[in-house]
C-alpha positions as CSV (number, residue, x, y, z in Angstrom):
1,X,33.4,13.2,59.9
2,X,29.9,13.2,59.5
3,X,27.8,12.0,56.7
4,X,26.7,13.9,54.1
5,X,23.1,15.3,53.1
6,X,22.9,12.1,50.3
7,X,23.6,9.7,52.3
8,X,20.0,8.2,51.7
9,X,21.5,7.0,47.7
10,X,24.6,5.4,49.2
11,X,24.8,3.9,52.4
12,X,28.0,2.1,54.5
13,X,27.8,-1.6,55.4
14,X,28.6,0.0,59.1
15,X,27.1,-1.1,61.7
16,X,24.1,1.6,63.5
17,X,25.5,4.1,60.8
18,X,28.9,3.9,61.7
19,X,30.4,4.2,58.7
20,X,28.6,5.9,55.5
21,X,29.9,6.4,52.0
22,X,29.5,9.7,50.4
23,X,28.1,9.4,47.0
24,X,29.5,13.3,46.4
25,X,33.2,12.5,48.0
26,X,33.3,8.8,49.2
27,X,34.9,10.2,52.4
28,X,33.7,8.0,55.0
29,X,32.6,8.8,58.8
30,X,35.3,6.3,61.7
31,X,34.2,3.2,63.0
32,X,35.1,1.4,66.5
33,X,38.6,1.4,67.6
34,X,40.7,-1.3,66.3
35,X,40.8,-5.1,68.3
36,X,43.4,-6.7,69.7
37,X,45.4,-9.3,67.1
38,X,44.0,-13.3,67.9
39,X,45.1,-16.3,67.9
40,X,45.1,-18.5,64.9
41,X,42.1,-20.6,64.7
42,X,42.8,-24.4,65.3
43,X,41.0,-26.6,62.7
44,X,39.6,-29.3,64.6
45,X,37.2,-32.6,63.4
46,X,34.1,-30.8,65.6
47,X,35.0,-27.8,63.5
48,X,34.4,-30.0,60.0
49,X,31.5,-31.5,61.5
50,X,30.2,-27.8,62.1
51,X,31.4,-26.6,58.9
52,X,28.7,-29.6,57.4
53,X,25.8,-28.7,59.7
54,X,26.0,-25.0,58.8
55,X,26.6,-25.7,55.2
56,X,23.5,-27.6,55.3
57,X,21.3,-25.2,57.1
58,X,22.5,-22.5,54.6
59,X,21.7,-24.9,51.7
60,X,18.4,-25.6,52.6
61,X,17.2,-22.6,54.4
62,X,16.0,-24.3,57.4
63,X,16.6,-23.4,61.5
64,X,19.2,-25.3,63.1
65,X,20.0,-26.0,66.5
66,X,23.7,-26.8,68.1
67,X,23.8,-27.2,71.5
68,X,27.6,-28.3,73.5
69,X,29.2,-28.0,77.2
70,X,31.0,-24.8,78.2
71,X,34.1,-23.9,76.4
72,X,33.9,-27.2,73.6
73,X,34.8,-24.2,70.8
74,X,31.0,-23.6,69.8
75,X,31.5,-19.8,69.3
76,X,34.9,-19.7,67.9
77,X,34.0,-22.4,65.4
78,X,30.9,-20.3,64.4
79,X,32.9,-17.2,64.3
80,X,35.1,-18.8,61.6
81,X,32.8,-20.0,59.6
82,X,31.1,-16.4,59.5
83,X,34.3,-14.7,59.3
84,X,33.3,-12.6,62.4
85,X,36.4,-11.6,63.3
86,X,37.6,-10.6,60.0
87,X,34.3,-8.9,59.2
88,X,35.1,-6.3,62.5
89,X,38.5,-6.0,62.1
90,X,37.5,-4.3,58.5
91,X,35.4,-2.3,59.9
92,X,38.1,-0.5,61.7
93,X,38.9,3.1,60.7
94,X,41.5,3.6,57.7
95,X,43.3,6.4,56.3
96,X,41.3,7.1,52.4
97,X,39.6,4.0,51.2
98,X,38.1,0.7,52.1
99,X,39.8,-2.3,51.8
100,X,38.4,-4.9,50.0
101,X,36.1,-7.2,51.5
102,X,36.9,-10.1,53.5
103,X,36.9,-13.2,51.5
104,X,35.4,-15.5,54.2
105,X,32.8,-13.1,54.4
106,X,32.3,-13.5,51.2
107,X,32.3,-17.0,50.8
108,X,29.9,-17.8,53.6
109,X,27.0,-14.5,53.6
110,X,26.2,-15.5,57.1
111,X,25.5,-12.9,59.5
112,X,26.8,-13.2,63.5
113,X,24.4,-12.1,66.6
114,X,25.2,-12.1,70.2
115,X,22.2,-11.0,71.6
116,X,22.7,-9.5,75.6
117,X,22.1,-10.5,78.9
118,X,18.8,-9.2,78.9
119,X,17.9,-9.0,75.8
120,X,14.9,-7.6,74.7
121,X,12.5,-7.7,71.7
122,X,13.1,-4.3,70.7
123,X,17.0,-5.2,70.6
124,X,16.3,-8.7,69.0
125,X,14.0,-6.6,66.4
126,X,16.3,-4.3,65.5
127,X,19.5,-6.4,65.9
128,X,18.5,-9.3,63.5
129,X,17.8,-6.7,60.6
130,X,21.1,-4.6,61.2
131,X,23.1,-6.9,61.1
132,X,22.1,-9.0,58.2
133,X,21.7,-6.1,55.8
134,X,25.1,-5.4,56.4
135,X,26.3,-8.3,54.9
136,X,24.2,-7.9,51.8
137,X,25.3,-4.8,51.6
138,X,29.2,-5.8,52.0
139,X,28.3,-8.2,48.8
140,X,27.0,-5.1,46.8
141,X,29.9,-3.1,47.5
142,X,32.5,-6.0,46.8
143,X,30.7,-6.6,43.4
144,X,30.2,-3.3,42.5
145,X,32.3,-0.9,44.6
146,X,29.1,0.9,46.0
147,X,26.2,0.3,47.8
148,X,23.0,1.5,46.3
149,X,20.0,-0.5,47.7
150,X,17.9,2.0,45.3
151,X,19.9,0.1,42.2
152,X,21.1,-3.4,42.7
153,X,17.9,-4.2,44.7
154,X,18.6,-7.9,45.5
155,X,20.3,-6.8,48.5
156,X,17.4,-5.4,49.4
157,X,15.5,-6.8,52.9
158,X,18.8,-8.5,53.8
159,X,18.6,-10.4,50.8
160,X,22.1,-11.9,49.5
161,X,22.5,-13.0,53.4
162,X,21.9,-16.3,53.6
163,X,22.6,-17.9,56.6
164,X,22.1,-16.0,60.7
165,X,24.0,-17.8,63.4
166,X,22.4,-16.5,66.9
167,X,24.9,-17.2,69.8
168,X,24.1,-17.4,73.1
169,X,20.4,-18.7,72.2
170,X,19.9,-19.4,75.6
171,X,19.5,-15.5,76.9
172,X,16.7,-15.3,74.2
173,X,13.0,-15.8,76.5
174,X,9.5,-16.4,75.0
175,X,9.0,-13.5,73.2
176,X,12.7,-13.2,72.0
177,X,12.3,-16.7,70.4
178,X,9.1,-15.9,68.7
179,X,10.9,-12.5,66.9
180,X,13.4,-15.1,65.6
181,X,10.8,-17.3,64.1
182,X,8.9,-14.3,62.5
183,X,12.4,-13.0,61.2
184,X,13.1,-16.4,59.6
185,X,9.4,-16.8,58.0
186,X,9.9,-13.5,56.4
187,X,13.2,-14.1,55.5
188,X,14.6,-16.4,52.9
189,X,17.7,-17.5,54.7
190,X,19.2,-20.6,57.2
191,X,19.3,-19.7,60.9
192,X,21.5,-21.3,63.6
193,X,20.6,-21.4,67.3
194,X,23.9,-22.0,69.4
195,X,22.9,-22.7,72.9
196,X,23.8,-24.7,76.1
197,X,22.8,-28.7,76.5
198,X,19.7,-29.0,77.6
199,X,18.2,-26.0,74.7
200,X,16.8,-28.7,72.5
201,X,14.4,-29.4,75.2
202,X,13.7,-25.9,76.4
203,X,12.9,-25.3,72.4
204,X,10.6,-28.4,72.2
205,X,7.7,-26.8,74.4
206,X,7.5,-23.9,71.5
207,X,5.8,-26.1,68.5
208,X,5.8,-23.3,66.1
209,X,10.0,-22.5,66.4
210,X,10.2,-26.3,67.2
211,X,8.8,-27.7,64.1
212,X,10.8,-24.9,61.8
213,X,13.9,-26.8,63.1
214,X,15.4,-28.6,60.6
215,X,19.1,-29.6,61.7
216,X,20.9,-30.5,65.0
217,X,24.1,-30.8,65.7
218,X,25.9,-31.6,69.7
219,X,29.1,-29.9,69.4
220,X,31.3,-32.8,71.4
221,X,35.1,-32.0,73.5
222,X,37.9,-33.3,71.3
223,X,38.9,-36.9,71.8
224,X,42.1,-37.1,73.5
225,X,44.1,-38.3,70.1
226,X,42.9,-35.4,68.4
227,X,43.7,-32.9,71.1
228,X,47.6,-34.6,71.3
229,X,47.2,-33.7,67.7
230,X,46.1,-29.9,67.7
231,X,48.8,-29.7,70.5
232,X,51.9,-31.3,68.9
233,X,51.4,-28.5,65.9
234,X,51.1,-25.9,68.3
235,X,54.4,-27.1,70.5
236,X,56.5,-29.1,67.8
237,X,59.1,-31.3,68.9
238,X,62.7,-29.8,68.8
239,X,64.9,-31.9,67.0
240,X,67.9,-31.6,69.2
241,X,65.9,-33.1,72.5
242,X,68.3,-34.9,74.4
243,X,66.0,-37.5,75.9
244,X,64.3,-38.4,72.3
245,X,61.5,-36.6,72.8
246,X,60.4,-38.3,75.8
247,X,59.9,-35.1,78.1
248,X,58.0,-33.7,75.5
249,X,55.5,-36.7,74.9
250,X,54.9,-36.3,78.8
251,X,54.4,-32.6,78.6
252,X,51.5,-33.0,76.2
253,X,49.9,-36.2,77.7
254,X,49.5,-34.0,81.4
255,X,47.8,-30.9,79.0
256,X,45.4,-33.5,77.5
257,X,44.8,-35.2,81.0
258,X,44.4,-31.3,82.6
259,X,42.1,-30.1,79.9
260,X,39.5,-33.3,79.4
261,X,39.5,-32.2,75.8
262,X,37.8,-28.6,76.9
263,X,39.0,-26.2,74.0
264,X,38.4,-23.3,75.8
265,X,41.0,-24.6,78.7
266,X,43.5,-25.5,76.3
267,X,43.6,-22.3,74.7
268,X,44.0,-20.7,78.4
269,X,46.4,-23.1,79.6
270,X,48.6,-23.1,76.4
271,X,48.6,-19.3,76.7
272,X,49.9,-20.1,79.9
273,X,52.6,-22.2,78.8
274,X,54.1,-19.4,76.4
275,X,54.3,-16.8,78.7
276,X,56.1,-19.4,81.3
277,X,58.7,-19.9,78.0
278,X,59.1,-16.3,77.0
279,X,59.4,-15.1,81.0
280,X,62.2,-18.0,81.5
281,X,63.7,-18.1,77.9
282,X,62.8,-21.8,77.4
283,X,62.3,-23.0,73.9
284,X,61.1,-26.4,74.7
285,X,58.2,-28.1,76.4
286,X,58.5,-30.1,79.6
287,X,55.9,-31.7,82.4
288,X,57.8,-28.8,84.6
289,X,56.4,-26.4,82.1
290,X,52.9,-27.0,82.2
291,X,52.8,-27.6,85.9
292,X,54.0,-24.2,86.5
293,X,51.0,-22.8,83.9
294,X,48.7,-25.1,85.7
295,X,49.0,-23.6,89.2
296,X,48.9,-20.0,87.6
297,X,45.3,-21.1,86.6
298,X,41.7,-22.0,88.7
299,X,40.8,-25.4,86.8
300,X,37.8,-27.7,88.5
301,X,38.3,-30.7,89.0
């Protein structure tokens, strides 16, 4: 379906024109193909210490910087707070009319941006603008059940957006990092830097973007009592355990002695675990379990 000749007095909060709204018929052009369901997100301590730090970048309009290790959760805690994943999956193609707007998006107006590999200014100039005027426009059309940037002109220039998150700061070079400081001077909303340890002293030989920076927040691995936490909701202890629970207890101690805390190998190995259960019919967890997910995976040591 392609847009129609007004397109200019109602546009779609699609992303590179994706999806339009026809002011004559409201029919709609398709979007990407739908994703794969996920996993639900695991609310963790460094996720409420996140959840501040953005808050507080947001509130105060500054630049803030959060650096962490490989595979801590940095990205999927940033795509919760944005909504990210919600905000895509309604994006998807439907049958006669949008749904309505996802109510994390909503409630945070923070716009998500990966940038490439090699990303370059042109992609960083036109990324950063795309993707934030999509949200604003997502707020006009939840408020008033159209988008009509010629009308309700606050969502104008990205406008209602109010907080950027920018993961995978590290790909951004010289010039990339200077398009993000003149986007945030001309902008009046937060922006968050997500990067690798060692990006708060790349950042510090840039004064201009270095003295904009406002906030900064280590995202740290997940103490081992927490972890034993997030993993006794995920694999609760059956009731009718013959051994008292003891086989389970040592089940979860070896996943928190495997993983050192890493989220991102927890999630692989658990997903490991399941599969082991469902392929052998096994409803409980046992240290024979996770051994035989551990050698399915390549873990350093």
């Amino acid at each position: 379906m392609k847009p129609t000749d007004r397109t200019h007095s109602v546009l779609g909060p699609g992303d590179d024109g994706r999806r339009f709204l026809s002011a004559d018929t409201g029919e709609m052009n398709l979007g990407p193909p739908p994703q794969h369901p996920r996993p639900p997100f695991q609310l963790t301590r460094e996720h409420r210490r996140f959840t501040e730090f953005a808050d507080a970048v947001r509130a105060h309009r500054y630049i803030g910087l959060c650096w962490g290790s490989p595979g801590v959760g940095k990205t999927l805690s940033a795509r919760h707070y944005a909504g990210a994943d919600d905000w895509e999956q309604w994006q998807m193609p439907f049958p006669e009319h949008l749904d309505p707007v996802p109510e994390r998006v909503l409630e945070s107006r923070t716009a998500f941006f990966t940038p490439t590999v090699s990303a370059s200014v042109r992609e960083i100039d036109q990324g950063l603008p795309r993707v934030c005027q999509q949200i604003s426009y997502a707020l006009d059309y939840a408020e008033h059940g159209v988008v009509d940037p010629f009308i309700h002109r606050e969502s104008r220039s990205s406008g209602r957006t109010e907080l950027l998150i920018i993961d995978e700061a590290d790909r951004l070079k010289t010039a990339g990092l200077e398009q993000v400081r003149d986007y945030f001077d001309r902008h009046t909303m937060g922006v968050i830097l997500i990067g690798m340890p060692g990006i708060e002293k790349r950042l510090a030989r840039y004064p201009q973007l270095y003295s904009r920076i406002g906030f900064a927040h280590e995202y740290c691995q997940l103490t081992p009592e927490e972890l034993t936490a997030v993993l006794t909701r995920r694999f609760p202890r059956g009731n009718d355990e013959a051994d008292g629970g003891l086989a389970h207890a040592t089940a979860i101690a070896t996943i928190v002695r495997i993983t050192g805390g890493n989220f991102r190998l927890v999630d692989r190995l658990t997903t490991q675990i399941e599969r082991v259960q469902t392929v052998n019919a096994l409803a409980g967890l046992t240290p024979e379990i996770v051994d035989t997910a551990r050698r399915a995976l390549l873990i350093g040591h």
